[in-house]
DRENMI-183618 format. One record per residue (C-alpha): z, x, y; residue in one letter. Coordinates in steps of 0.25 Angstrom, whole numbers. Example, Ala and Ser with C-alpha at 12.3 -4.5 7.8 and 13.67 -1.06 7.14 Angstrom:
((31, 49, -18), 'a');
((29, 55, -4), 's');
This chain:
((218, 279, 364), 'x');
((214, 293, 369), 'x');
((227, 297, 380), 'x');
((228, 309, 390), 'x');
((243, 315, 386), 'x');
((248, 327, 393), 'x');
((263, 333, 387), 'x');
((270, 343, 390), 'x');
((275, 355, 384), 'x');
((266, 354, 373), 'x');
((265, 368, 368), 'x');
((273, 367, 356), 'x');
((283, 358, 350), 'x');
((281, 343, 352), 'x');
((272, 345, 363), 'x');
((263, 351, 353), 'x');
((263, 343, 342), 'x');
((260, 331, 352), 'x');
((249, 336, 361), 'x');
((242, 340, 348), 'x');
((245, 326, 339), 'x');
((240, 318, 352), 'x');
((227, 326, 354), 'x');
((226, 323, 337), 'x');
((228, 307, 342), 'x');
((217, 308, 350), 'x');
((222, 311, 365), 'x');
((220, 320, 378), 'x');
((234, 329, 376), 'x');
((236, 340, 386), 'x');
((246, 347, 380), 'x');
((254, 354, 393), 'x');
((260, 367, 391), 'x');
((263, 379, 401), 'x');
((259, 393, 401), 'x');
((247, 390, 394), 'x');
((240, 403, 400), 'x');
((252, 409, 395), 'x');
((262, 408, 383), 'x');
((257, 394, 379), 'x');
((243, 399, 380), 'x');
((244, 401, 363), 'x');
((247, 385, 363), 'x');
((236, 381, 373), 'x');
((225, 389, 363), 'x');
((233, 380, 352), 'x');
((228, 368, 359), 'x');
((215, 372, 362), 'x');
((214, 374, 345), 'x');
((221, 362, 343), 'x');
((210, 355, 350), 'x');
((199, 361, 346), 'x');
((203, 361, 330), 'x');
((209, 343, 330), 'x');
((199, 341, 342), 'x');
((208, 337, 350), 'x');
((211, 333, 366), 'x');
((222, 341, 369), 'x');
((224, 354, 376), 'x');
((235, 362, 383), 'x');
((238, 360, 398), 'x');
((247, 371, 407), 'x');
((257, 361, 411), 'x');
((273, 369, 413), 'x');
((280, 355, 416), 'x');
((290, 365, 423), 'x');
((280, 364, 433), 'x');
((276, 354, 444), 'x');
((262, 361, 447), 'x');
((259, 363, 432), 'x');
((262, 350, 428), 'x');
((254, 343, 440), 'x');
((242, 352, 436), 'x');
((242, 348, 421), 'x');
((242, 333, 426), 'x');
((230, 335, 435), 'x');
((223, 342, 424), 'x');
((224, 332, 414), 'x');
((221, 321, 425), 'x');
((210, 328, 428), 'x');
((204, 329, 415), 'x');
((208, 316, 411), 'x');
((209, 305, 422), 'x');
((222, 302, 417), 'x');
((235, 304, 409), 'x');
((241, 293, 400), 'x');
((254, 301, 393), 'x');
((263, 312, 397), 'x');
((271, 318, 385), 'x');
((283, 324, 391), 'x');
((286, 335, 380), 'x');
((290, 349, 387), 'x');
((305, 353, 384), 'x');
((312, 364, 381), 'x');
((324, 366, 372), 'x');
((336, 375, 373), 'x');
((347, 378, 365), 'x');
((361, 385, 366), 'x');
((375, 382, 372), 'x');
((374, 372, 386), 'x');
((382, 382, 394), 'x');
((375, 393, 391), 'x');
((363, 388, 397), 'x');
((360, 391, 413), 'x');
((358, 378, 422), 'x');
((345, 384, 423), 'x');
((341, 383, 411), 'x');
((346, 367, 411), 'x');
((337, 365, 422), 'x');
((326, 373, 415), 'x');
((326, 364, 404), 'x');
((329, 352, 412), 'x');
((315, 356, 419), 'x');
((307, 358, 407), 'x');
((312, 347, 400), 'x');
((313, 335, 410), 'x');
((307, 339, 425), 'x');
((297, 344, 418), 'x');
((294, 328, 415), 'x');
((296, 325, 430), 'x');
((285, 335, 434), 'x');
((274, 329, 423), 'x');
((278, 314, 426), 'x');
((276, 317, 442), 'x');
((261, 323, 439), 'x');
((258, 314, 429), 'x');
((264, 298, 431), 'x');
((255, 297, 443), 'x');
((242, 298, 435), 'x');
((250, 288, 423), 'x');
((256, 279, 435), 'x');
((241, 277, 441), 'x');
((235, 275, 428), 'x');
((247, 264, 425), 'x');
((249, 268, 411), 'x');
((254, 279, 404), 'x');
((265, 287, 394), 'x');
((275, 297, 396), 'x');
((281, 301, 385), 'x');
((294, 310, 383), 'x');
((297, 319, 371), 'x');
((312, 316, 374), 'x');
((322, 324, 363), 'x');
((333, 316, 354), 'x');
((342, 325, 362), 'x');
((344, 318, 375), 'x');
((351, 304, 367), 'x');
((353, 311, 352), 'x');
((362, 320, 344), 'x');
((361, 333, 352), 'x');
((369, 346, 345), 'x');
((374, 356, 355), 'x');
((366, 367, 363), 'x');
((355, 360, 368), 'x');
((362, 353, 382), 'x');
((350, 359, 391), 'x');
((339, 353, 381), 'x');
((346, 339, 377), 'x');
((349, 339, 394), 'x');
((336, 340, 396), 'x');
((329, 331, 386), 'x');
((342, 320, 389), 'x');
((336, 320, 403), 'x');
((320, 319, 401), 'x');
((323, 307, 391), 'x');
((330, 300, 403), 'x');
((319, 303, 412), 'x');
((308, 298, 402), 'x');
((318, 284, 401), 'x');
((318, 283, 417), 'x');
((303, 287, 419), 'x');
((299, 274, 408), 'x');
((304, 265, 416), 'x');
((300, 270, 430), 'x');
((287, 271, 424), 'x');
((284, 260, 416), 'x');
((278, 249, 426), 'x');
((267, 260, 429), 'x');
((262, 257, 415), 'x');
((269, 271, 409), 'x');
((274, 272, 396), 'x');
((285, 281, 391), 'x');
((288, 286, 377), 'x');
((300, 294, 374), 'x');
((300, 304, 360), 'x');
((313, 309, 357), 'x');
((311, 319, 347), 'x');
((323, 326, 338), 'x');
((327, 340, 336), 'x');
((316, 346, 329), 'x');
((320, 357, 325), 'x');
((305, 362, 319), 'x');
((293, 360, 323), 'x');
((295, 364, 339), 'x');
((300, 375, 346), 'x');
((309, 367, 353), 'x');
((323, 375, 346), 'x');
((316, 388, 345), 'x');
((312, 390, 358), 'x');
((323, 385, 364), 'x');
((330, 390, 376), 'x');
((342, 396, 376), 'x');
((354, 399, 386), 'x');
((353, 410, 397), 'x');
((368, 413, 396), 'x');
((370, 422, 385), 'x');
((384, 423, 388), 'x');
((389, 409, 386), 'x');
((380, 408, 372), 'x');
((387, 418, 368), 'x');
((399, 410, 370), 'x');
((396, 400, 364), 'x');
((389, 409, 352), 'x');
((405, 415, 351), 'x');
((411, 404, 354), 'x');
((417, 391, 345), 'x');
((404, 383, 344), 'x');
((396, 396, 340), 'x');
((390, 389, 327), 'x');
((385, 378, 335), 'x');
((371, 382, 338), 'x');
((369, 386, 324), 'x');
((374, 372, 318), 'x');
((366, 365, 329), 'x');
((351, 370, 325), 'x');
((356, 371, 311), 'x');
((360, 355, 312), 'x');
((348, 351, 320), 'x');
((339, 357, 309), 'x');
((346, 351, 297), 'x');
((346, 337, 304), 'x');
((330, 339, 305), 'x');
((323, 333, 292), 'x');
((313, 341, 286), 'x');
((300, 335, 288), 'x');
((304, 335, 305), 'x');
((290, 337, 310), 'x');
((290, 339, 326), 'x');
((277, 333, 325), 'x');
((282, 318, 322), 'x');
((286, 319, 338), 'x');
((270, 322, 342), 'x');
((267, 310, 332), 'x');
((276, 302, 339), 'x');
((270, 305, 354), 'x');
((257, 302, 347), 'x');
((261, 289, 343), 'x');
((267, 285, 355), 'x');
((255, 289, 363), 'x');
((247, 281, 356), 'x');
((254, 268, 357), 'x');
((248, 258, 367), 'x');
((253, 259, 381), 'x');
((265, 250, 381), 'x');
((270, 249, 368), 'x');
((275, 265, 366), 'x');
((289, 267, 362), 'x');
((300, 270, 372), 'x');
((306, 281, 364), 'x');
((302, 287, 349), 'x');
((313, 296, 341), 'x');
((306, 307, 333), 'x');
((321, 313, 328), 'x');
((320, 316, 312), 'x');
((335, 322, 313), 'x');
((341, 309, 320), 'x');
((349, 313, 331), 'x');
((351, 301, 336), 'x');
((345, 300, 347), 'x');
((335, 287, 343), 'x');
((349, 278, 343), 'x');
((352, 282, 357), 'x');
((340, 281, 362), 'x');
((338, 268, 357), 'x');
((351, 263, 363), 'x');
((346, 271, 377), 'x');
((333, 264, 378), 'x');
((339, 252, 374), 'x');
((350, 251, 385), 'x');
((337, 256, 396), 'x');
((329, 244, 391), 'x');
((341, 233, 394), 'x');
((345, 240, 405), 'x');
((329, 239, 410), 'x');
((329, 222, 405), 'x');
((342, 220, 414), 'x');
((338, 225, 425), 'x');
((325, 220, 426), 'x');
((316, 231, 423), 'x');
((311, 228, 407), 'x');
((298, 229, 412), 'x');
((301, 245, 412), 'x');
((302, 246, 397), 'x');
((287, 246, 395), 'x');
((275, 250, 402), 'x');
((267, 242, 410), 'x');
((255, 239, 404), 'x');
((243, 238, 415), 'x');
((234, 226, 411), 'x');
C-alpha cells in the first residue's frame, strides 16, 4: 500500500539510494536535505530527473535536522500536501575520523547534534501527527558501530551512533501503545558506495594529530581503513540497505522486524545485539510491560 515517508539526510549515501528505491516501490518519498537553494541544489535537480524519467513520487524537501524551525516547516509541508504521514526514516549522520583527543568538545557535540538531537527535533514535529493517527513507523539507520567491532579513530562517530541506537530502543516502547512501530537497520562499514569515509570530518587540532601521526601508533590510521576495506567482500552494495528499508516498510503494520543487520564484513554487531534486545524483551515480560514489544493494532 502506497505510504507517505519523509527521511532524512537524503542527498547522498543511504539516504539516496532509499528515497529513490521507495518512490520505485510505489510511495510518496520526501527526501529531506538542506541548502537545497544552495549546495545541494545539484541533488535536488537529481530528484526532479529521477522522477520524471521512473515516474516516480518523490521530490526533495529543505529539511536541516540541525534545525527546529526547518524541520517543523518540512513536517507542515508534507502534512499539508498529504493529510498525513505514516513513516519517518531517520537517516541523517555524519562520520568523522582521526585520533579521539584531537577532536574539540565541539566538535563531539557537533556530531552528537547531527547525529542523534537531530532525531529528537523530527520525532517532536512529527509523532503528533503518527500518535493522532494511531499508527505509524519510525525507522532508525542505526550503525554496527554502537554494539560491534569498532577499530580505533572514530570515538566521536561510534559515540554518537551508540547514543541514537539507545534512543530508538527507548522511543519503541514509549511508543508502542500509540499504535507506532519501530524498525532499526544497522548497516556495516561500507567502505564504497557512500561518501560516508570520504567526507568525513576530521579534528580541529592539528597539533595533537600530528602527535599521534609521529608518535607509536602512527601506522594505525593506515591499517585501520586498510583493514576495514579488506574485510568488505567484493560484491558489498550499499544499496542492499535501501532494499532493506523498502522491505521493511512494506511489511504489514505489526509484524516489522525490531532490528535488521545489513553487515557483509561481520563485525559482530548482529551477536550482541541479538543478546541486547533479548535481555530488553525479558526485562519488559518481568516487569509487566510485554505488551510494549509490539504495536498496538487499532481494530
Amino acid at each position: 500500500m502506497k505510504q507517505v515517508i519523509i527521511i532524512t539526510g537524503a542527498s547522498s549515501g543511504f539516504g539516496a539510494l532509499a528515497a529513490r528505491q521507495l518512490a520505485l516501490a510505489g510511495h510518496s518519498v520526501y527526501a529531506g536535505m538542506r541548502a537545497t537553494q544552495g549546495r545541494n541544489a545539484p541533488q535536488v535537480a537529481a530528484v526532479e530527473d529521477f522522477a520524471r524519467e521512473h515516474g516516480a513520487d518523490i521530490r526533495a524537501i529543505e529539511m536541516d535536522v540541525q534545525s527546529d524551525a526547518s524541520v517543523v516547516a518540512a513536517i507542515d509541508r508534507l502534512i499539508a500536501e498529504q493529510g498525513r504521514i505514516d513513516a519517518v526514516i531517520h537517516n541523517a549522520g555524519h562520520m568523522s575520523f582521526g585520533p579521539a583527543e584531537a577532536f574539540t568538545p565541539e566538535q563531539f557535540a557537533e556530531l552528537y547534534d547531527v547525529n542523534v538531537l537531530s532525531t529528537q527535533r523530527v520525532n517532536r514535529a512529527a509523532l503528533p501527527h503518527l500518535r493522532a493517527q494511531g499508527k505509524g513507523l519510525l525507522l532508525w539507520v542505526s550503525s554496527s558501530s554502537a554494539r560491534g567491532g569498532t577499530p580505533p579513530y572514530l570515538a566521536p562517530y561510534f559515540a554518537a551512533k551508540a547514543a541514537m541506537d539507545s534512543v530508538a530502543v527507548s522511543y519503541a516502547g514509549e511508543l508502542a501503545r500509540w499504535g507506532i512501530e519501530t524498525s532499526i537497520i544497522v548497516p556495516g562499514a561500507f567502505t564504497s558506495g557512500t561518501n560516508h569515509f570520504a567526507h568525513s570530518g576530521k579534528p580541529a587540532d592539528a597539533a595533537r594529530v600530528a602527535a599521534y601521526d609521529q608518535g607509536p601508533g602512527a601506522d594505525i590510521a593506515a591499517i585501520a581503513l586498510k583493514g576495514l576495506a579488506d574485510l568488505e567482500p567484493a560484491d558489498a552494495d550499499a544499496t542492499e540497505v535501501a532494499r532493506a528499508i523498502v522491505r521493511i516498510v512494506g511489511m504489514p503494520h505489526g509484524k516489522r522486524p525490531f532490528r535488521v543487520h545489513i553487515d557483509p564484513s561481520e563485525d559482530g554487531a548482529e551477536v550482541v545485539n541479538a543478546m541486547a534486545d533479548r535481555v530488553r524483551a525479558e526485562l519488559l515480560r518481568r516487569i509487566g510491560l510485554e505488551d510494549l514489544l509490539r504495536p498496538r493494532i487499532a481494530a
